[in-house]
C-alpha positions, 0 to 999 in steps of 0.5 A: 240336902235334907235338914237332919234332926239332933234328935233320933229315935234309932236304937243305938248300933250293936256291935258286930256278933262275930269273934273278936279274937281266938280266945272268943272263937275257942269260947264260943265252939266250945259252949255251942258244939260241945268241942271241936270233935263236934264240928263237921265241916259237911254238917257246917256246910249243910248248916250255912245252906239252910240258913241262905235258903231261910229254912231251919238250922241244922240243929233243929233239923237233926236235933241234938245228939241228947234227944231233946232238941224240941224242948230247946227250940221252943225255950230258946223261941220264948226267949226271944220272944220275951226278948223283944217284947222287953226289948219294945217296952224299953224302946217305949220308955226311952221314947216317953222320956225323951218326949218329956224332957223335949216339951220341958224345954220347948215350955221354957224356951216359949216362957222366956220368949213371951216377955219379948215376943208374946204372940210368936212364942204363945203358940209354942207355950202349953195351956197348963203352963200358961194357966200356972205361970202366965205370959211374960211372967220370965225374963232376960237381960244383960248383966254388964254392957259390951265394953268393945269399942271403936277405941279399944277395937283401935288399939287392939289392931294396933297392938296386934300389928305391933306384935306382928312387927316384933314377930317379923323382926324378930325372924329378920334377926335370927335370919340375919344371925344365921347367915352371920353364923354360916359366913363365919362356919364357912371362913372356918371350914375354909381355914381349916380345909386349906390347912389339910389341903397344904398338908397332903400337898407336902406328901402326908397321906390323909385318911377318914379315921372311922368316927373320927373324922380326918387323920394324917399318917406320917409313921412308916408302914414298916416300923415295929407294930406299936409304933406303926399303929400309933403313927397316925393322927387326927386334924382337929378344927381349932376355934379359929379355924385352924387344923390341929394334931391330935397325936394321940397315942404318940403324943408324948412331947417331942423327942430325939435319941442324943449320943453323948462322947466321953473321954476318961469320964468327962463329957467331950461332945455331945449331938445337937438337939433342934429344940421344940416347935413354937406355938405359931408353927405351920401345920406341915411342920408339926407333922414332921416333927411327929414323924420325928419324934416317932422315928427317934421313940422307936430308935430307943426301943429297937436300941434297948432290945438290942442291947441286951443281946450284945453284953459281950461286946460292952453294952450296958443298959440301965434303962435311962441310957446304953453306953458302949466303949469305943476304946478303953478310955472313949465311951459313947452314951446314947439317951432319949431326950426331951426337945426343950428350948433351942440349945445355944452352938457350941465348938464344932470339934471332932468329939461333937462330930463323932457324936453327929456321926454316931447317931446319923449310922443309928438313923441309917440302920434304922431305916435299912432295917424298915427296908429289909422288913419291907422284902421279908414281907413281900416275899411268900414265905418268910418266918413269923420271928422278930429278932432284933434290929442290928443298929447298935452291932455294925455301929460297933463294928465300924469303931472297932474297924476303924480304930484296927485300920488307924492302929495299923496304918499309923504303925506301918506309916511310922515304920517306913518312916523310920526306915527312910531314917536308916536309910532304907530309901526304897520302902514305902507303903501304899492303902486301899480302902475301896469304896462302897459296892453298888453289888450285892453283899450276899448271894441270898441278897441278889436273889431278890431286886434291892434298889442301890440306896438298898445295897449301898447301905447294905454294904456299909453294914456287912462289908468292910475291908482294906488293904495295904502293900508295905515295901521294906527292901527292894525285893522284900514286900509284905501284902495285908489284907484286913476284913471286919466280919460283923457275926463275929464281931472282929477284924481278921487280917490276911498276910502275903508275901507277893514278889518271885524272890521275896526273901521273907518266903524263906526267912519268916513265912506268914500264917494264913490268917491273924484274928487281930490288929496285934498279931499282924502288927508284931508279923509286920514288926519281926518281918521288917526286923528281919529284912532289914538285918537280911539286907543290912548283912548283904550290904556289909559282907562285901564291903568287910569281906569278911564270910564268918559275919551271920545272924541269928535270933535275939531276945530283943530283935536279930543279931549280927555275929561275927567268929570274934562273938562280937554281937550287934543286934537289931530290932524295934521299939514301938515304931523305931529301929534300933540297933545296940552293941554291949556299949553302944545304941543307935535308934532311928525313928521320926523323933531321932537326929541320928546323922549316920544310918544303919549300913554305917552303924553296922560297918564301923562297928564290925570294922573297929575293934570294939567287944572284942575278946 
């Protein structure tokens, strides 16, 4: 390969002549064409041949469209002409000067080489310089010795191996940290994956929340939208490893619907709160009690909007609490109360049971009504309304029931018990209280497939009802029939008098219906009354023989007379009989010790002379 010369005498490149951009273009045919209308593409193309064949351009073939094309061409040859004249006479300078400035450095360079080497350099020095100046006449030398010694060379390899020592340790170090850092990434990953690992084993569903990261869903998909789409939070890594719930939008403490009973204004029993979770809690735990506390915050809100529909029943709200009346002086107040510290066990009585059993209905009604929200959204139509849950109307409803049933039952047992005391041996009385159906409530109901759990719970809402048979004489029977309808919000009662030769048929027919526990109480009270005295005057007409004795109604009950107008009448107070003559009284009842009964009352009444006038 040829040596190549730092210098050259090659005239510097020019650039390419072509249009660099389309501002250059549009420049350029305009000052040479005068115009795009100028330009022909047969002309453009005649004029690229003749420039390949070497012969003249277009222009100069044609001439310009002014006339004057020999003038042109002739001043545009002297232009180039006087171009590279002037073009040659530069090149020359340039070459001048650059010869120059050689030989200035060649003269130099051979000076200050001919004080060392006089002959080598004496035939590069110039005659005129050596006559001037002379050989030898410049020099050279060091102005300071090499410090670099076998030494300093040493130790320079020494340090430069120590720093190679620090540096390799140095990447051993943070080598090592990094393995301490990803063994102690990876114990904690580990942690907290084996806590979430435990908590979709115990049945909670796990999701990605988008951005998030992991999250646990543990509301119910059929809850009211607020508090299904805040049902749901994420597993954040503790510093130690550990999983812990960010409960976000639910995370307001935990916290549970209590029902509270009083009786004429004094707290009686009160439902048990569990008490907060510990600290050290498992992750598992946590999660329920989330589940909790957003089945208990959604309790209280479907309880508050229903009770604003139900101030015809009692229902009060303050917002704070909602209170009801089971009865004129029993209350049951319902709160929303923050879990605290574990309350200490109190008397299990039957105020505290009741406020147990209150609040386990809520729980069961809330979850019917997640049920039933549940096949109105399966169904393919179902209207776009969300009326209120019926919790607190059926709670009611049963109190109400069940105070019309002991109200009834206790009557009619304290009835027959006096009349065993007057010695009516053969009344008695038997109850029915059928148990839940596992059957539809409703047609509308058996349309559509409901699991038992559903019609048992349906039943328990809808359906109440039972029976009772009272025997008062042999041939006398009264049939009761009581049923609670929850849109009214009332018990009705039935009354029949089964038998073929039931003699209240003729002496005190019953009506269809009794919209309330009174009304069929004082028709059971007047139909003994009068059953009794029907019985009573068969019993004692055969052994008085005596065809004037009759009966007819009294202010206070039923009244025997005789043609003497000696009056002997019979009728009830609260739950006993009684029977009274103008002098005499006689009452059998639980409480009473009377030792005669109402037969022999009656006969040694009429068989004395007693009232007579």
């Amino acid at each position: 390969m040829e040596h190549q010369s730092p210098f050259s005498l090659r005239p510097w490149p020019r650039g390419d002549k072509k249009p660099k951009n389309i501002e250059e273009f549009v420049q350029r045919v305009s000052a040479e064409r005068n115009g795009f209308r100028n330009v022909k593409e047969a002309e453009l193309v005649e004029e690229i041949k003749a420039r390949a064949a070497g012969g003249a351009s277009l222009d100069n073939s044609q001439g310009s469209p002014d006339g004057d094309s020999e003038s042109d061409t002739e001043a545009e040859s002297d232009k180039k002409e006087k171009t590279a004249i002037e073009a040659r006479d530069d090149f020359l300078r340039n070459l001048e000067a650059a010869h120059q400035s050689a030989m200035l450095n060649l003269d130099l360079v051979s000076l200050l080489l001919s004080k060392e080497t006089p002959n080598q350099a004496g035939t590069t020095l110039s005659p005129t310089l050596r006559e001037l100046v002379g050989i030898g006449t410049l020099g050279s030398s060091k102005v300071h010795q090499s410090n670099i010694t076998p030494t300093r060379e040493a130790d320079d390899l020494a340090v430069g191996t120590g720093w190679r020592v620090i540096g390799t340790n140095k990447m051993v170090s943070s080598v090592l940290e990094a393995a301490e850092r990803l063994e102690k990434e990876i114990t904690l990953e580990t942690k907290y994956w084996a806590d979430v690992l435990a908590v979709s084993e115990s049945g909670w569903a796990i999701s990605s929340m988008a951005g998030k990261g992991l999250g646990v869903r543990f509301g119910f998909a059929e809850a009211a939208p607020m508090y299904r789409d805040s049902s749901i939070a994420r597993l954040i890594r503790s510093e130690d490893g550990s999983a812990r719930l960010d409960h976000g939008q639910a995370g307001r403490g935990s916290q549970r619907v209590r029902a509270i009973i009083e009786v004429d204004d004094k707290i009686v029993g009160r439902s048990r709160l569990p008490g907060s979770l510990p600290d050290n809690s498992r992750l598992e735990d946590r999660v329920l009690e989330a589940r909790n506390t957003i089945f208990a915050q959604e309790l209280w809100y479907e309880i508050s909007r229903e009770s604003r529909t139900l101030l015809s029943l009692g229902v009060q709200s303050d917002g704070s609490q909602v209170s009801y009346n089971v009865n004129p002086s029993t209350k049951v107040i319902l709160r929303l109360e923050d879990l605290a510290e574990p309350e200490l066990s109190e008397e299990d009585n039957f105020y505290n049971q009741m406020a147990e059993l209150t609040l386990q209905g809520l729980n069961l009604f809330l979850m019917a009504a997640h049920r039933q929200n549940y096949s109105k959204r399966v169904q393919p139509k179902h209207g776009r309304n969300n009326p209120p849950h019926n919790l607190l109307r059926p709670l009611i409803s049963r109190y109400r029931f069940t105070l019309d049933y002991d109200k009834l039952i206790g009557f009619i047992n304290s009835l027959t018990d006096s009349l065993h005391a007057a010695g009516f041996d053969s009344a008695n009385f038997t109850k029915t209280q059928p148990s839940l159906s596992l059957q539809p409530p409703s047609r509308a109901d058996a349309d559509h497939t409901l699991s038992q759990a559903e019609m048992l719970m349906l039943n328990a809402i809808n359906v109440q009802h039972f029976s009772a048979d009272v025997s008062i004489t042999p041939e006398t029977r009264i049939g009761l029939r009581a049923k609670a309808f929850l849109s009214l919000d009332a018990t009705q009662f039935k009354i029949s008098l089964p038998g073929p030769q039931n003699p209240l048929v003729n002496l005190y027919p019953s009506s269809d219906t009794y919209p309330n526990v009174d009304e069929a109480i004082h028709y059971v009270r007047q139909a003994t009354t009068r059953a009794v005295v029907d019985r009573v005057l068969e019993l004692t007409s055969e052994k008085l023989v005596k065809e004037d004795l009759g009966w007819g109604d009294a202010v206070d009950g039923v009244a025997l007379v005789d043609a003497s107008d000696r009056e002997l009448t019979i009728g009830t107070e609260g739950t006993q009989l009684v029977a009274k003559t103008k002098t005499q009284r006689r009452a059998w009842g639980v409480d009473t010790s009377s030792q005669e009964n109402m037969e022999e009352f009656v006969l040694k009444y009429f068989q004395s002379k007693e009232d007579i006038q």
